[in-house]
C-alpha positions in Angstrom: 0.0 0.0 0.0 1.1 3.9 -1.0 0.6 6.7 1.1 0.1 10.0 -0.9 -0.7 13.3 1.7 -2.4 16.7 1.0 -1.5 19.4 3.1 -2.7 22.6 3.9 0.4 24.5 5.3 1.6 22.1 8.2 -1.8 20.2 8.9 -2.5 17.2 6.6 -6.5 17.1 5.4 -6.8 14.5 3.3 -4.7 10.7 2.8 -4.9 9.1 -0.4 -4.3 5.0 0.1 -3.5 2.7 -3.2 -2.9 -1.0 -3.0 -4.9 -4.2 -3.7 -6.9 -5.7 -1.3 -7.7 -1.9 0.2 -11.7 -2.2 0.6 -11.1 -3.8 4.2 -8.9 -0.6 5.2 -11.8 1.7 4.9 -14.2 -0.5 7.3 -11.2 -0.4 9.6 -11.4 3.8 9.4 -14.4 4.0 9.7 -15.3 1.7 12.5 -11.9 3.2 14.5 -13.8 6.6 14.9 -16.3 7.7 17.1 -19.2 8.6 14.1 -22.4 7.8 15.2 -23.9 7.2 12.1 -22.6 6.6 8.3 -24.5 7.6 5.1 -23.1 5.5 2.3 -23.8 7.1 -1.1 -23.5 5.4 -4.4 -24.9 5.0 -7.8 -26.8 2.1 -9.5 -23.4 1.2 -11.0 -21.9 0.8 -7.6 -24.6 -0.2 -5.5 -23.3 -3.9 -4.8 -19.8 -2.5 -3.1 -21.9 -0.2 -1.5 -23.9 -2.1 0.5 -21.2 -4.7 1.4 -19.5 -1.7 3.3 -22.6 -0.4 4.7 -23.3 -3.9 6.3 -20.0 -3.9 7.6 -20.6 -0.7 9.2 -23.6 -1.8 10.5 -21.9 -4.9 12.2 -19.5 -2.8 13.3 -22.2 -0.9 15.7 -22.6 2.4 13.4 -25.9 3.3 12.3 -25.9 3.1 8.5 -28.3 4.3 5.9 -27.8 4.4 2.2 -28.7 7.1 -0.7 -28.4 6.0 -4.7 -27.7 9.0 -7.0 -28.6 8.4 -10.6 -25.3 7.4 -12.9 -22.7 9.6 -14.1 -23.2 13.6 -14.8 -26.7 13.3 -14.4 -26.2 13.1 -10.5 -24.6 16.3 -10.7 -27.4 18.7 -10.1 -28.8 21.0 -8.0 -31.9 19.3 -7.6 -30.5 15.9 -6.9 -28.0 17.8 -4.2 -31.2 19.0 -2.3 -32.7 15.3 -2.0 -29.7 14.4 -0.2 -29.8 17.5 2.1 -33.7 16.3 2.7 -32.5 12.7 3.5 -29.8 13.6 5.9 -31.9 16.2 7.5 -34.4 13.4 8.1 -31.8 10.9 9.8 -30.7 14.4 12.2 -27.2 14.2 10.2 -24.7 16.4 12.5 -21.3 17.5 12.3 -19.7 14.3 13.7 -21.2 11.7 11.2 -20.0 10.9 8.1 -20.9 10.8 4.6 -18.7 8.2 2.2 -19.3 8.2 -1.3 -18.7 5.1 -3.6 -18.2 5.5 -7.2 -16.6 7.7 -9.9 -15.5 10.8 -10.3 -19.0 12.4 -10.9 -20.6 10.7 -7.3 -17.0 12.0 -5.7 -18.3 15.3 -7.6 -21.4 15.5 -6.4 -20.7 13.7 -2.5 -18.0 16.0 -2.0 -20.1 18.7 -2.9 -22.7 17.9 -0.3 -20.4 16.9 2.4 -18.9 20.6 1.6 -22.0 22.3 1.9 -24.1 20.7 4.5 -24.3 21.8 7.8 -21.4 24.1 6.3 -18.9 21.0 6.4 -19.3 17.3 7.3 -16.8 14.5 6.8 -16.3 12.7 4.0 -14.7 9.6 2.6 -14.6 8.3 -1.0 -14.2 4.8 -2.5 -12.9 5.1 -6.2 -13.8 2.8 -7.9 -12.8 4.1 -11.7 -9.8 5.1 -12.9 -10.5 8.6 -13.5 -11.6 9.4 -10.0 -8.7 7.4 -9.1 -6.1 10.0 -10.7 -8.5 12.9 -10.5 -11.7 13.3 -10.0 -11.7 12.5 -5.9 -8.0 13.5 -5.2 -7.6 17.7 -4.6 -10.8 18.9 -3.3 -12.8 20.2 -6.4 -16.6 19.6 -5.8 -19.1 20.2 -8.1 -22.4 20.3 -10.1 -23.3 21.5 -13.3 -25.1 24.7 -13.7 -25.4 25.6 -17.5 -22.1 25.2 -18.0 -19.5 22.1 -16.5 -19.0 22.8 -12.7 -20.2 25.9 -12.5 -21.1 25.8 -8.9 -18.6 24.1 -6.2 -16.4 24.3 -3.2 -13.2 23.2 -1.9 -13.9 20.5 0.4 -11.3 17.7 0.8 -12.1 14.2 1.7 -10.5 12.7 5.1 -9.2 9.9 2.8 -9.6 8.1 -0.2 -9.2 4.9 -0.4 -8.0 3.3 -4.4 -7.9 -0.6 -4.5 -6.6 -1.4 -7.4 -8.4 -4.8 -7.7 -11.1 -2.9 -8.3 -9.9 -0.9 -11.0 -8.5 -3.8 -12.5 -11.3 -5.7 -13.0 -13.0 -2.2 -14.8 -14.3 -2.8 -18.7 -11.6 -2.0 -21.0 -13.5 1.1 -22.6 -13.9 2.1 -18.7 -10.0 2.0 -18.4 -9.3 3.7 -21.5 -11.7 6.4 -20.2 -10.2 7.1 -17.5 -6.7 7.0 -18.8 -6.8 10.3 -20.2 -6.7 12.1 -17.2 -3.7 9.7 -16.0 -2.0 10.4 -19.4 -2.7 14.2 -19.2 -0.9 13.9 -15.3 2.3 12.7 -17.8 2.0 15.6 -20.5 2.0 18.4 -17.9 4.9 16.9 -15.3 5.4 13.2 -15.2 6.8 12.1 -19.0 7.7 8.4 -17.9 3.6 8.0 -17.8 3.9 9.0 -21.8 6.4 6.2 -21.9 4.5 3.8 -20.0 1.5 3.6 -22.0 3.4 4.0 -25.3 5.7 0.6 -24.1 2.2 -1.5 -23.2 -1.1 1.1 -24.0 -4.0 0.2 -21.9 -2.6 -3.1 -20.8 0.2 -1.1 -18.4 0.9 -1.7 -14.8 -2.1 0.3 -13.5 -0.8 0.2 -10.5 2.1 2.4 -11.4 0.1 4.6 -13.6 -2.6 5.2 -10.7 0.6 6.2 -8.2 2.9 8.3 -10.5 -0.5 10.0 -11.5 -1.7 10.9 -7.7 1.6 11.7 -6.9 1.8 14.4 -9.3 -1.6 15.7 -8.6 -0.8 15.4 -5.1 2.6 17.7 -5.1 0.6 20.4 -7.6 -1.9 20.7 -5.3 0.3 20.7 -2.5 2.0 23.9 -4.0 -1.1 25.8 -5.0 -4.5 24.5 -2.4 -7.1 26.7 -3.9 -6.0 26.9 -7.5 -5.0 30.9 -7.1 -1.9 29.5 -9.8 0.0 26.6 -10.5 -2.8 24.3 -9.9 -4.3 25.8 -12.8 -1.9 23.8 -15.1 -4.2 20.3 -13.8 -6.7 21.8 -16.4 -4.9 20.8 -19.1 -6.9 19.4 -22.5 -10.1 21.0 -20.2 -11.3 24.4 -21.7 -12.2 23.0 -24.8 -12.8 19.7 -23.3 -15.3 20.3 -21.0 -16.9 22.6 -24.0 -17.0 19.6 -26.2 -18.5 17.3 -23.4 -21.3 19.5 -22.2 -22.4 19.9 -26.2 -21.7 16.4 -27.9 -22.6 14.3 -24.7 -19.0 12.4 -25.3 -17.9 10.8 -21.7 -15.5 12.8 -19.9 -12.5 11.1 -20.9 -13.2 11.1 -24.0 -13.7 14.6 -24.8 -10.5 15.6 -22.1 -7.8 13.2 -24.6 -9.5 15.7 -27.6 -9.3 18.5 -25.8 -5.4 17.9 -25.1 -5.0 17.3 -29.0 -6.8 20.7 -29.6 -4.5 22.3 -26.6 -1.4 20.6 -28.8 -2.1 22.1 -32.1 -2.7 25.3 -30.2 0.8 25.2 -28.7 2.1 24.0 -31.8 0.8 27.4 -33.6 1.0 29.8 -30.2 4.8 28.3 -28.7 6.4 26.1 -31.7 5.5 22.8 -29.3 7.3 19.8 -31.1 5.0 17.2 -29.3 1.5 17.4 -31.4 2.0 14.5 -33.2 3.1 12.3 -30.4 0.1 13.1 -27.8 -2.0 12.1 -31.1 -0.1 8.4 -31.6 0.0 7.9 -27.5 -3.6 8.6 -27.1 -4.6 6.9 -30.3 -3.1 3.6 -29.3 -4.7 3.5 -26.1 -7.9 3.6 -27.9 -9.1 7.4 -27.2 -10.6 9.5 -29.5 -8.2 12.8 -31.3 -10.9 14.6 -33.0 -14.4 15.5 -32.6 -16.0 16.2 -36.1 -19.5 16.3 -35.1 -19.1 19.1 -32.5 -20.4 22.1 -33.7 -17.7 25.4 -33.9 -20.3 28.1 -32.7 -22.0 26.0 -29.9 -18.5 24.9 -29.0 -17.3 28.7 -28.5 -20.4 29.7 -26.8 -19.9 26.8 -24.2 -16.1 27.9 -24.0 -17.0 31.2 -23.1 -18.8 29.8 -19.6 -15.6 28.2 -18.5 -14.7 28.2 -15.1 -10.7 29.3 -15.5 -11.9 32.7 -17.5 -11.0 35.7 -15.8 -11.6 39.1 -16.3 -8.7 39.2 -19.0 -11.1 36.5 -21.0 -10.3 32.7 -21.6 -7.5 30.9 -20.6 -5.5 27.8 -21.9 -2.9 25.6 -20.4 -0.5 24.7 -23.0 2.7 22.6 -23.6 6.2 24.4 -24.2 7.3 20.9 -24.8 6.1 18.0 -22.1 6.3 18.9 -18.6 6.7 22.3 -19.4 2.9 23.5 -19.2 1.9 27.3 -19.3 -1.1 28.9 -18.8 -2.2 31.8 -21.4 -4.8 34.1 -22.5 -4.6 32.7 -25.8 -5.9 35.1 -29.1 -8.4 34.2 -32.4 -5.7 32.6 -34.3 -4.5 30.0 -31.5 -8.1 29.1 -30.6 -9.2 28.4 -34.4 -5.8 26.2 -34.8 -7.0 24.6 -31.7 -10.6 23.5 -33.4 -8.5 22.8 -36.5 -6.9 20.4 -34.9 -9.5 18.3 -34.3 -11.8 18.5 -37.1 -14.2 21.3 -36.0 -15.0 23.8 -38.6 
């Protein structure tokens, strides 16, 4: 088992635990604390894992109750965040219970957004049980739900620990681990290039394992340098401005549309900084089986989604780009780099 630590100055706030074998660890934290009762939410994808720890808990002496969210994004709404208030009002939830969420990165999204918000702050835990929550999604803090745009509305609220067993992950559907290896592989691009080198050597049949520590270690340090993304953290957003435009308008899973969006944010370099590496990121995330291009994306509803993302400031839209790999900057970028960007992958 790896330990990876978030820190806020000198106090640790959240652990990050990777191994095999690992679901019995987080029946052992949970049971080891004084919480007098758990809520335990999930989605119908996760539901099975779910109640196995609730009825562990509930040996265990803690009163447990459980809460299924609908699957994927569509959990990730206002409305859906106020049942869940309703429910844990109902059990008389309080500041010394605990919420822990099982699933992917949109349940981490969405439980970590409730256990930010209610009662202004409650603990949380989160079971990962995908790849991409594993190397993003419930590592740093971000919470979230969708408001027009893609995580409009959110707070920083860091779990207590996360807990990654890799048996899980390996036993994902290939398409689920090819989905979630875009945000591993973008973790490479920005700061770690041996994760490039890994999945060119083996593509989606590398040591996960290694992928899912080298990939929380990075995000991990970043996030250690820069808590509340007022800088460097900003460079974890790369492949995401026109990414996350391209997922809210075409419907293309996360994953998906973040490996396109780092192919968009390669040709932009390429025309913006001279970046050698365009052609590379396109043969790496090819051969792990990830989409370069999104053709059926539309270039004015792609914009107009753009212009709602979360990293603008009052100078306009931002980019994170490659100098070369490992060398990411962020920039205000102008017409000409954007429409090389959509170039790039097919929008027109």
């Amino acid at each position: 088992m790896r330990r990876h630590v978030i820190w806020n100055d000198t106090e640790p706030v959240s652990t990050i635990l990777v191994g095999r074998g690992m679901t019995s660890v987080l029946t052992e934290m949970v049971a080891g604390n004084d919480h007098r009762q758990v809520a335990v939410i999930c989605q119908p994808s996760t539901f099975t894992l779910a109640e196995r720890f609730a009825n562990v808990f509930h040996a265990a002496g803690i009163e447990t109750a459980g809460y299924t969210l609908p699957d994927g994004e569509e959990a990730k709404q206002l409305g859906i965040v106020e049942e869940v208030y309703r429910f844990l009002n109902a059990r008389h939830f309080t500041r010394d219970d605990l919420i822990v969420g099982v699933g992917g990165g949109a349940l981490t999204d969405v439980t970590g957004f409730i256990a930010g918000t209610y009662l202004r702050g409650v603990t949380a835990m989160y079971v990962a049980t995908t790849l991409l929550a594993a190397v993003d999604a419930a590592i740093g803090g971000k919470t979230a739900v969708n408001v027009d745009g893609k995580n409009l509305a959110g707070v920083f609220s860091h779990p207590e620990a996360v807990i990654v067993d890799v048996d899980i992950l390996d036993d994902l559907p290939t398409e689920q681990k090819i989905i979630g290896a875009a945000e591993a592989i973008k973790t490479g691009f920005i700061q770690d290039t041996d994760i490039i080198t890994a999945f060119e050597d083996d593509g989606i049949s590398t040591d996960i394992e290694n992928i899912v520590n080298r990939s929380v270690a990075v995000k991990t340090r970043i996030v250690n340098e820069d808590f509340t993304e007022r800088g460097a953290r900003a460079i974890l957003n790369y492949g995401h401005t026109i990414g996350h435009a391209i997922e809210s308008t075409t419907g293309r899973p996360h994953g998906e549309a973040v490996a396109i969006g780092m192919v968009a944010a390669g040709h932009a370099a390429q025309h913006h900084l001279g970046f050698a590496g365009a052609d590379r990121q396109v043969a790496v995330l090819s051969q792990i089986g990830l989409p370069v291009a999104a053709p059926e994306a539309k270039l004015e509803t792609t914009r107009a989604m753009m212009a709602l993302d979360k990293k603008r400031d009052s100078k306009g839209l931002r980019m994170v780009l490659l100098e070369e790999f490992g060398s990411p900057v962020l920039i205000h970028p102008d017409d000409a780099t954007v429409r090389a960007a959509f170039a790039g992958i097919h929008i027109v």
